[in-house]
Backbone as JSON Lines, residues from 0, in Angstrom:
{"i":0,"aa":"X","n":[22.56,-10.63,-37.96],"ca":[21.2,-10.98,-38.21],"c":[20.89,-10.93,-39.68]}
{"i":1,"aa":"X","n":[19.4,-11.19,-40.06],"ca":[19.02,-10.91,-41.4],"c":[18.8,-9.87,-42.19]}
{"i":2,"aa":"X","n":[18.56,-9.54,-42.84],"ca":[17.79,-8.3,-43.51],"c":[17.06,-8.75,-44.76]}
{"i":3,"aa":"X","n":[15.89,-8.17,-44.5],"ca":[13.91,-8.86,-45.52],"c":[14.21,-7.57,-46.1]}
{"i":4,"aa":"X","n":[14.56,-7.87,-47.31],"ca":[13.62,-6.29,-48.37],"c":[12.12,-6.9,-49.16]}
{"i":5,"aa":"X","n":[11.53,-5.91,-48.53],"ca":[10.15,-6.06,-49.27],"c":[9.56,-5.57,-50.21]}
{"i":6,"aa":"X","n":[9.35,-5.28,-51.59],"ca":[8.85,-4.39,-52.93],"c":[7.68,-4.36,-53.45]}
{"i":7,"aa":"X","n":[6.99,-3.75,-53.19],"ca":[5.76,-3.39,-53.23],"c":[5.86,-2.56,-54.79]}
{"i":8,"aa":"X","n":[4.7,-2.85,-55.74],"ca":[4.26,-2.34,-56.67],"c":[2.67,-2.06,-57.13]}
{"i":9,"aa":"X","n":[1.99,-0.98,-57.16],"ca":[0.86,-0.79,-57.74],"c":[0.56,-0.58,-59.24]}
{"i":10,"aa":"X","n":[-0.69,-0.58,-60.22],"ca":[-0.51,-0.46,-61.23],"c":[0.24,0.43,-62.02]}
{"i":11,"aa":"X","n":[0.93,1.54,-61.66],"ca":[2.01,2.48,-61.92],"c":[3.44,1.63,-61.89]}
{"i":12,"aa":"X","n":[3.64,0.76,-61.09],"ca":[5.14,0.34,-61.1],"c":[5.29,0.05,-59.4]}
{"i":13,"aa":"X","n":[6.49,-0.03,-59.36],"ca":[7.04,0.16,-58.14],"c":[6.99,1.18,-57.17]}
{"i":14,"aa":"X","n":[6.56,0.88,-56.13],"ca":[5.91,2.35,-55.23],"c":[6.5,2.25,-53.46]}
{"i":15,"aa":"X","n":[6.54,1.16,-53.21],"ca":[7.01,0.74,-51.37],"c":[8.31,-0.22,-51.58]}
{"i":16,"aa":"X","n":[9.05,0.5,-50.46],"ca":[10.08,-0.63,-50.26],"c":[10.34,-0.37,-48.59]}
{"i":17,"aa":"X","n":[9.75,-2.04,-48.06],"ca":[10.47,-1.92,-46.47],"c":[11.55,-3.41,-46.49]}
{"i":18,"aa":"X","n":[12.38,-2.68,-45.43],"ca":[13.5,-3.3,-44.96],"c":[13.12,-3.11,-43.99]}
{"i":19,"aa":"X","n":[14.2,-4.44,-43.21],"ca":[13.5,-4.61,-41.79],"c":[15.12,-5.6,-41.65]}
{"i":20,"aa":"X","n":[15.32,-5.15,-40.25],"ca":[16.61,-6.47,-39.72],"c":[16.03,-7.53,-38.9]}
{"i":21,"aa":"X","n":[16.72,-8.9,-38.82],"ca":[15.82,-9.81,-38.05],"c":[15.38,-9.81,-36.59]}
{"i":22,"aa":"X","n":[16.79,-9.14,-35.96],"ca":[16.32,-9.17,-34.73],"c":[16.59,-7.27,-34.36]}
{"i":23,"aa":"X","n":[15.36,-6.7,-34.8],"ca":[15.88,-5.12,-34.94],"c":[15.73,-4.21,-33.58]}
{"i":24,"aa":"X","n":[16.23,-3.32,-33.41],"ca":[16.78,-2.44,-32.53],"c":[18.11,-1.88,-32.99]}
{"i":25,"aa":"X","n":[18.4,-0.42,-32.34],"ca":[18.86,0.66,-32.05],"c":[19.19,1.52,-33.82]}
{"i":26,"aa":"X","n":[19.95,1.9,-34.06],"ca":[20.53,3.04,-34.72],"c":[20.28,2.43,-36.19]}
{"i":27,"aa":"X","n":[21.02,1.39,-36.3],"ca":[20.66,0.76,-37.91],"c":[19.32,0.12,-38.3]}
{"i":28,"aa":"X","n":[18.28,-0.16,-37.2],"ca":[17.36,-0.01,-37.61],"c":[16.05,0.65,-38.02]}
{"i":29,"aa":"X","n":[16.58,2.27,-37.1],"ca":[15.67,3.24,-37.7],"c":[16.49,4.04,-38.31]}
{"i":30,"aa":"X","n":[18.12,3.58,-38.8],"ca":[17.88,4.24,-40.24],"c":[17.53,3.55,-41.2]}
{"i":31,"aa":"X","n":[17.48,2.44,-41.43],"ca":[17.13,1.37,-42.5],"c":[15.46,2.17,-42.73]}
{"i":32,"aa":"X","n":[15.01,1.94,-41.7],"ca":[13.24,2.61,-41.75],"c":[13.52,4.03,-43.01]}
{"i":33,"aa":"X","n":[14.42,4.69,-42.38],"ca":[14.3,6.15,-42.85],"c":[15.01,5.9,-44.48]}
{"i":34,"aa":"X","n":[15.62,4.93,-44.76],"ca":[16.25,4.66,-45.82],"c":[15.2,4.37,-47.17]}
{"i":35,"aa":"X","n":[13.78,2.94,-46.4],"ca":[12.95,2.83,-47.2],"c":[12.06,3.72,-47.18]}
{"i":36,"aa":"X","n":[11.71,4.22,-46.16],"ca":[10.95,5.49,-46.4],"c":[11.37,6.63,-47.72]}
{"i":37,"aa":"X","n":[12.17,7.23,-47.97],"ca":[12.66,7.87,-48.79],"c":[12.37,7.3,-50.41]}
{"i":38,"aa":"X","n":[13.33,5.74,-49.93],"ca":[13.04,5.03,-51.31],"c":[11.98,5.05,-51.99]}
{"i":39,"aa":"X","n":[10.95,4.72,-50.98],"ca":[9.4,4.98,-51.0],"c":[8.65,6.18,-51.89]}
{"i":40,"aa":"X","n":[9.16,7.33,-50.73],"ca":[8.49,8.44,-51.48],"c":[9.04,8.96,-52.81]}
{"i":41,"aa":"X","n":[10.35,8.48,-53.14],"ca":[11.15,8.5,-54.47],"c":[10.47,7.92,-55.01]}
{"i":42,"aa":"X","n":[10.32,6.63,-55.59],"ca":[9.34,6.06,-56.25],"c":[7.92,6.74,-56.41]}
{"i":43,"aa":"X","n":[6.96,6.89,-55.64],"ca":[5.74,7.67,-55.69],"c":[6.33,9.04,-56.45]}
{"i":44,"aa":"X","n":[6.84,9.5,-56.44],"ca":[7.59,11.09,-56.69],"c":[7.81,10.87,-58.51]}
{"i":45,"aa":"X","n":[7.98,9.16,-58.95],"ca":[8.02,9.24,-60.33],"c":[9.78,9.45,-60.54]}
{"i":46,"aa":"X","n":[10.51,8.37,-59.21],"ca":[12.02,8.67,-59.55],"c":[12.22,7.13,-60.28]}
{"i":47,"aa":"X","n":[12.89,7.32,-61.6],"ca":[12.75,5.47,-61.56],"c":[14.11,4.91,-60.68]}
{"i":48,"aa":"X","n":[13.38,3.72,-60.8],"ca":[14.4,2.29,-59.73],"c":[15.28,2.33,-60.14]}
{"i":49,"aa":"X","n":[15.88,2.73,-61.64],"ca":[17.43,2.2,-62.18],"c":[18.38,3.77,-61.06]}
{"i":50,"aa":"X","n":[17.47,4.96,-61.14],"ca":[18.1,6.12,-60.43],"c":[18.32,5.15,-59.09]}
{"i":51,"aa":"X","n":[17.57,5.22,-58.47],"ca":[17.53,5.15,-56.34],"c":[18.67,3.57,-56.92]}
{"i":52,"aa":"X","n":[18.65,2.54,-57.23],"ca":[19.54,1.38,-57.59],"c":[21.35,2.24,-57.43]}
{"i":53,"aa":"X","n":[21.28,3.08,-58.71],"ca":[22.23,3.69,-58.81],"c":[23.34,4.57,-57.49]}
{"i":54,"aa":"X","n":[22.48,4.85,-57.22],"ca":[22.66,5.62,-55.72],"c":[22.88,4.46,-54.38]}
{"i":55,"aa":"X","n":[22.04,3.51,-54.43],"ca":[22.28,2.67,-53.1],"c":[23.29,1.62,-53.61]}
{"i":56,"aa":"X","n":[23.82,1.24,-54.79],"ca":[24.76,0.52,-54.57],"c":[26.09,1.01,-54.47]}
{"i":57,"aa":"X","n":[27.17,0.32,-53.79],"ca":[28.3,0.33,-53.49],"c":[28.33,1.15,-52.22]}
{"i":58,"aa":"X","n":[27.4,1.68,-51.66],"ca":[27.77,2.11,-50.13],"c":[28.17,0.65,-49.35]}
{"i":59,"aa":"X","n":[29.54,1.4,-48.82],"ca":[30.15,0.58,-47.85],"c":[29.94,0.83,-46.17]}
{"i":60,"aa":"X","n":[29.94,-0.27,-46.14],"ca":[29.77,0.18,-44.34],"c":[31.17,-1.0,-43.63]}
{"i":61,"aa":"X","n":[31.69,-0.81,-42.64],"ca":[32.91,-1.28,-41.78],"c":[33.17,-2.7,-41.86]}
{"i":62,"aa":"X","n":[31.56,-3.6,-42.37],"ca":[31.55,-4.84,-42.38],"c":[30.72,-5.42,-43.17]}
{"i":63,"aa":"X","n":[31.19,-5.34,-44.4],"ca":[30.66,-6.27,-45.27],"c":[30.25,-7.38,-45.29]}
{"i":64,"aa":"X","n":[28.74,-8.49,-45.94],"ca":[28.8,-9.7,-45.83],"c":[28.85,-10.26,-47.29]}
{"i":65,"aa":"X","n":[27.94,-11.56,-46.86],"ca":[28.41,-12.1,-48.06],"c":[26.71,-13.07,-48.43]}
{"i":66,"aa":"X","n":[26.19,-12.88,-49.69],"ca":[25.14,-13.79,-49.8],"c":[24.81,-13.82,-51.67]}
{"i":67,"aa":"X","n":[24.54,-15.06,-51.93],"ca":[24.31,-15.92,-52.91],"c":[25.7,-15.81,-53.81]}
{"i":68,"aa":"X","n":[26.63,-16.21,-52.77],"ca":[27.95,-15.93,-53.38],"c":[28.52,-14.32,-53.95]}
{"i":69,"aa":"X","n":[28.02,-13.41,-53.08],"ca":[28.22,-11.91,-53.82],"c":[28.34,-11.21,-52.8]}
{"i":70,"aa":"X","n":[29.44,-10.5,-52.86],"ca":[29.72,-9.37,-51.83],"c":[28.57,-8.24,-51.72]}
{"i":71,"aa":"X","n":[28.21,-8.04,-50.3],"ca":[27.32,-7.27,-50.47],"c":[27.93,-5.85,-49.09]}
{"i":72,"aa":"X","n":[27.78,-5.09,-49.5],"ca":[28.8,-4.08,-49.15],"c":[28.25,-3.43,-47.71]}
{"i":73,"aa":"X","n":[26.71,-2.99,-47.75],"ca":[25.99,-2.76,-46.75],"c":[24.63,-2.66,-46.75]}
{"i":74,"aa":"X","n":[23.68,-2.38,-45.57],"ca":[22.23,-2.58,-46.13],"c":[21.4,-1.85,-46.99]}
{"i":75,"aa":"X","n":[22.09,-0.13,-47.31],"ca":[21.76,0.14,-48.51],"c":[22.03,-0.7,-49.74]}
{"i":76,"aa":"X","n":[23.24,-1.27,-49.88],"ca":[23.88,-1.97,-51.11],"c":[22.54,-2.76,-51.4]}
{"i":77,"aa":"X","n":[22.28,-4.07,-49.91],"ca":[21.75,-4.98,-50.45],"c":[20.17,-4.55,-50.54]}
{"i":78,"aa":"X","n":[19.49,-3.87,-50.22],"ca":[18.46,-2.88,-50.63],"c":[18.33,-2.65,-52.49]}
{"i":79,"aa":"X","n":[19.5,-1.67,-52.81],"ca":[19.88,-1.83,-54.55],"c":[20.02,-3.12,-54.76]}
{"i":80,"aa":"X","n":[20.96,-4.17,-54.36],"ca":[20.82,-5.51,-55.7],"c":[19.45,-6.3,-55.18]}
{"i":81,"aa":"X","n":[18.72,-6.19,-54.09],"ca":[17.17,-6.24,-54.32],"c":[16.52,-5.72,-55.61]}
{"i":82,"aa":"X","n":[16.42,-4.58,-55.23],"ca":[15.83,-3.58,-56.34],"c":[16.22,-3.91,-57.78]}
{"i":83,"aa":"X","n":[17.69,-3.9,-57.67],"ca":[18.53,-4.52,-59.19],"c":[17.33,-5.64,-59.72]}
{"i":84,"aa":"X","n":[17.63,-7.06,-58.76],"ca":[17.05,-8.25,-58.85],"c":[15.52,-8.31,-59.6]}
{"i":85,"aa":"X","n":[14.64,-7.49,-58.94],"ca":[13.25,-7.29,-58.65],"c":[13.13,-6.5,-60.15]}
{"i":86,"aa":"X","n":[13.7,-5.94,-60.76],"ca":[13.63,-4.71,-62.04],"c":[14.18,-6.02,-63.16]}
{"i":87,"aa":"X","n":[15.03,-6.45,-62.51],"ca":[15.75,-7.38,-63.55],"c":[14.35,-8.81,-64.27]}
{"i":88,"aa":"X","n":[13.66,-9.07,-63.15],"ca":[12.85,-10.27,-63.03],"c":[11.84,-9.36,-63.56]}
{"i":89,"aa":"X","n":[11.23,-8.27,-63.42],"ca":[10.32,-7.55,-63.77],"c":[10.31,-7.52,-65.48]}
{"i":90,"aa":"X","n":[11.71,-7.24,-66.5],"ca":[11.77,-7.14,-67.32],"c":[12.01,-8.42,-68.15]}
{"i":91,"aa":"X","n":[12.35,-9.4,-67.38],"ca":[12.64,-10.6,-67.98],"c":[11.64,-11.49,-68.2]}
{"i":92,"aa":"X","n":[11.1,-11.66,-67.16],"ca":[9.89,-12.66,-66.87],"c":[10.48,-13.84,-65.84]}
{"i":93,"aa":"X","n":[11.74,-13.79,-65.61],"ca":[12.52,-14.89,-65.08],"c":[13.02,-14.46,-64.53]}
{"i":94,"aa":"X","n":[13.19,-15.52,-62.97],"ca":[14.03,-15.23,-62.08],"c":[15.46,-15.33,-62.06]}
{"i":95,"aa":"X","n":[17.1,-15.3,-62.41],"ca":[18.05,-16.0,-62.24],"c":[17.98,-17.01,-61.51]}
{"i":96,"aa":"X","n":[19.0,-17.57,-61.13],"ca":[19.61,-18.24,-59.84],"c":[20.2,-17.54,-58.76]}
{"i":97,"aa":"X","n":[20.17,-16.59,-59.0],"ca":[20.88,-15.62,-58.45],"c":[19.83,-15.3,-57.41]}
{"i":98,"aa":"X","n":[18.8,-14.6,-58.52],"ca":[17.49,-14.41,-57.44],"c":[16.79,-15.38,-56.69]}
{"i":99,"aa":"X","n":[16.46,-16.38,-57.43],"ca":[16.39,-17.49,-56.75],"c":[16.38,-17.85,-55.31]}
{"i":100,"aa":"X","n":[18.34,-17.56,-55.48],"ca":[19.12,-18.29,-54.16],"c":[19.1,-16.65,-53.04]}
{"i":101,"aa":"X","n":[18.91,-15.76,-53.74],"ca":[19.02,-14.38,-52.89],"c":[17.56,-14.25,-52.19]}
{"i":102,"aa":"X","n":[16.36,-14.66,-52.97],"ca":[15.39,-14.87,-52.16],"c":[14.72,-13.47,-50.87]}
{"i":103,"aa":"X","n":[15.38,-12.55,-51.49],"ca":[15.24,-11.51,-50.56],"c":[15.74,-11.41,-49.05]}
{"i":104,"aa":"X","n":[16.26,-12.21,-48.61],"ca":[17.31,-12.29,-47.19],"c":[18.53,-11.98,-47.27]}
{"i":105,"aa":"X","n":[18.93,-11.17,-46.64],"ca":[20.72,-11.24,-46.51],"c":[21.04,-11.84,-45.34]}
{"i":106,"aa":"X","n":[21.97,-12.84,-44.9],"ca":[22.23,-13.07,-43.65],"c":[23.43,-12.31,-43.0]}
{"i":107,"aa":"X","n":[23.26,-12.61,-41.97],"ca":[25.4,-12.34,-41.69],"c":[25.55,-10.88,-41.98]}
{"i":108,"aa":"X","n":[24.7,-9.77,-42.29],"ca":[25.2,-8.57,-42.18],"c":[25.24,-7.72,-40.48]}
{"i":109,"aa":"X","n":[26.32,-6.69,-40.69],"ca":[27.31,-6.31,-39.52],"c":[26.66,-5.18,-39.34]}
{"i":110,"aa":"X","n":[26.69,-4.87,-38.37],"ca":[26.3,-3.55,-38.03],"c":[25.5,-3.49,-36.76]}
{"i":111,"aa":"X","n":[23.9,-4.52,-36.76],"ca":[23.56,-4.45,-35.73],"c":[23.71,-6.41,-35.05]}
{"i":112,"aa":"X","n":[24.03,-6.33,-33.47],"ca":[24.63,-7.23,-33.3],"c":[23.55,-8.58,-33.34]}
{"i":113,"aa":"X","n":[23.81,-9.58,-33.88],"ca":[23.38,-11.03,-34.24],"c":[22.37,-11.43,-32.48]}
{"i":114,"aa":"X","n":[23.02,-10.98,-31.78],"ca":[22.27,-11.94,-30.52],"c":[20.96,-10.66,-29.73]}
{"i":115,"aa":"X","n":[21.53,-8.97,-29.85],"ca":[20.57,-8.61,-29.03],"c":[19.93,-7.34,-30.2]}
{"i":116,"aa":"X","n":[20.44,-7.44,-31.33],"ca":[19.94,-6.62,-32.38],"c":[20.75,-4.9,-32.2]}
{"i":117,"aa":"X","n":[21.67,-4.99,-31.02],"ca":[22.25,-3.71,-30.87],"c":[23.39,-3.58,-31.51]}
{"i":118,"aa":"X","n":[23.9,-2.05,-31.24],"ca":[25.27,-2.4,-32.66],"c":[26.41,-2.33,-32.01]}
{"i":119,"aa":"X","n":[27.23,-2.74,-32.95],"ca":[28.65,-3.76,-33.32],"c":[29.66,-2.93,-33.42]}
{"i":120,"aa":"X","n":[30.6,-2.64,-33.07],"ca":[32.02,-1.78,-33.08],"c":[32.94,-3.18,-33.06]}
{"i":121,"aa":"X","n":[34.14,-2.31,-34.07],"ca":[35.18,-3.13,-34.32],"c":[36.13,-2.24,-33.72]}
{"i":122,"aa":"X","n":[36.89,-3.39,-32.62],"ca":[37.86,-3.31,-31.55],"c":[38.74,-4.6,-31.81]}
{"i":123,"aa":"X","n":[40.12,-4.05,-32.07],"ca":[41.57,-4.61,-31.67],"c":[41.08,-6.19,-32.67]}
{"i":124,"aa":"X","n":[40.16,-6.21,-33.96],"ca":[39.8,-6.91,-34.92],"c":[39.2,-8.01,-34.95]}
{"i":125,"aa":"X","n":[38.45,-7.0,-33.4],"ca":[37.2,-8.59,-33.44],"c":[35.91,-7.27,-33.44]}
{"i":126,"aa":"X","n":[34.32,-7.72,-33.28],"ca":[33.29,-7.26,-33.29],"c":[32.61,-7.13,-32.22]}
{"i":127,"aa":"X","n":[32.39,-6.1,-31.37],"ca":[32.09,-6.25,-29.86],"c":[30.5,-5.85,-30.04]}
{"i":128,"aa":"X","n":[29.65,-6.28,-28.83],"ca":[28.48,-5.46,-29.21],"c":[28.45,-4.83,-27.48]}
{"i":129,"aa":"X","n":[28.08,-3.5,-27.56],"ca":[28.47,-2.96,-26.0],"c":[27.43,-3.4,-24.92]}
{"i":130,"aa":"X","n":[26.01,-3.92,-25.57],"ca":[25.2,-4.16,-24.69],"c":[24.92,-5.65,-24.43]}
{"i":131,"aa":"X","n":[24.94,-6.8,-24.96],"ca":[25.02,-8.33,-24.27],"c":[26.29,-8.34,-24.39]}
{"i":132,"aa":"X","n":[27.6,-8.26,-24.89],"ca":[28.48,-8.56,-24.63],"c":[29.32,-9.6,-25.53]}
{"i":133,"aa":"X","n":[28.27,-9.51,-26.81],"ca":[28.75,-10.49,-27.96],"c":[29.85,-10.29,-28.34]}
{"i":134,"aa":"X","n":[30.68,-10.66,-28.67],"ca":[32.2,-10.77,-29.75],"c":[32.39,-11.35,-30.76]}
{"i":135,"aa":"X","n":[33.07,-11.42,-31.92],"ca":[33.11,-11.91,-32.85],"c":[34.48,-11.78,-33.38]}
{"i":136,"aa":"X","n":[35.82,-12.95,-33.61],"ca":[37.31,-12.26,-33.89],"c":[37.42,-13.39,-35.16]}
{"i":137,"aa":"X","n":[38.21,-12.4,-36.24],"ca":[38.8,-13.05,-37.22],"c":[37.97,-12.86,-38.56]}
């Protein structure tokens, strides 16, 4: 499915960040909740974005995807090169292409399954999901 990061800023700066998966249910989507939540109160708390950035990128999770041509490792990761993006455009005045084409969606990330939003185990090197019965090999 997808994943929407959303960045919220008041006259202080940056203050809310929700993530949300497209078709959400079970485990990765209330930790994603508990993920921006934190982010959240970090920010209000007066932590800057380059810190919480620092910290959420390069977490890996079992199944990496892939969007605006850039490996994106997991939904913390793509949470940070949001944040990256959003700080970057903040200081520039300009969007890349990068941002542009990243647009705040990730598609194609693993974890919770594409058809019933439940999650995904990797078995014998395909992607099973235990509750509709989705698969995914290769």
């Amino acid at each position: 499915g997808s994943l929407y990061v959303t960045i919220n800023e008041d006259g202080e700066g940056l203050c809310e960040v929700f993530a949300r998966m497209g078709k959400s249910g079970g485990c990765a989507s209330s930790q994603l909740d508990a993920v921006s939540r934190v982010i959240s109160t970090a920010l209000r708390a007066g932590v800057k974005p380059e810190s919480i950035i620092k910290q959420l990128r390069g977490n890996v999770c079992p199944s990496p995807g892939w969007d605006a041509g850039g490996r994106v490792l997991s939904c913390p990761d793509a949470i940070g090169i949001a944040l990256e993006h959003y700080v970057q455009f903040k200081q520039t005045g300009q969007a890349s292409d990068t941002v542009s084409k990243w647009s705040s969606t990730l598609d194609n990330m693993v974890g919770a399954c594409p058809d019933c939003g439940g999650a995904v185990e990797h078995e014998s090197g395909c992607l099973v999901c235990r509750f509709c019965g989705y698969s995914k090999c290769g």
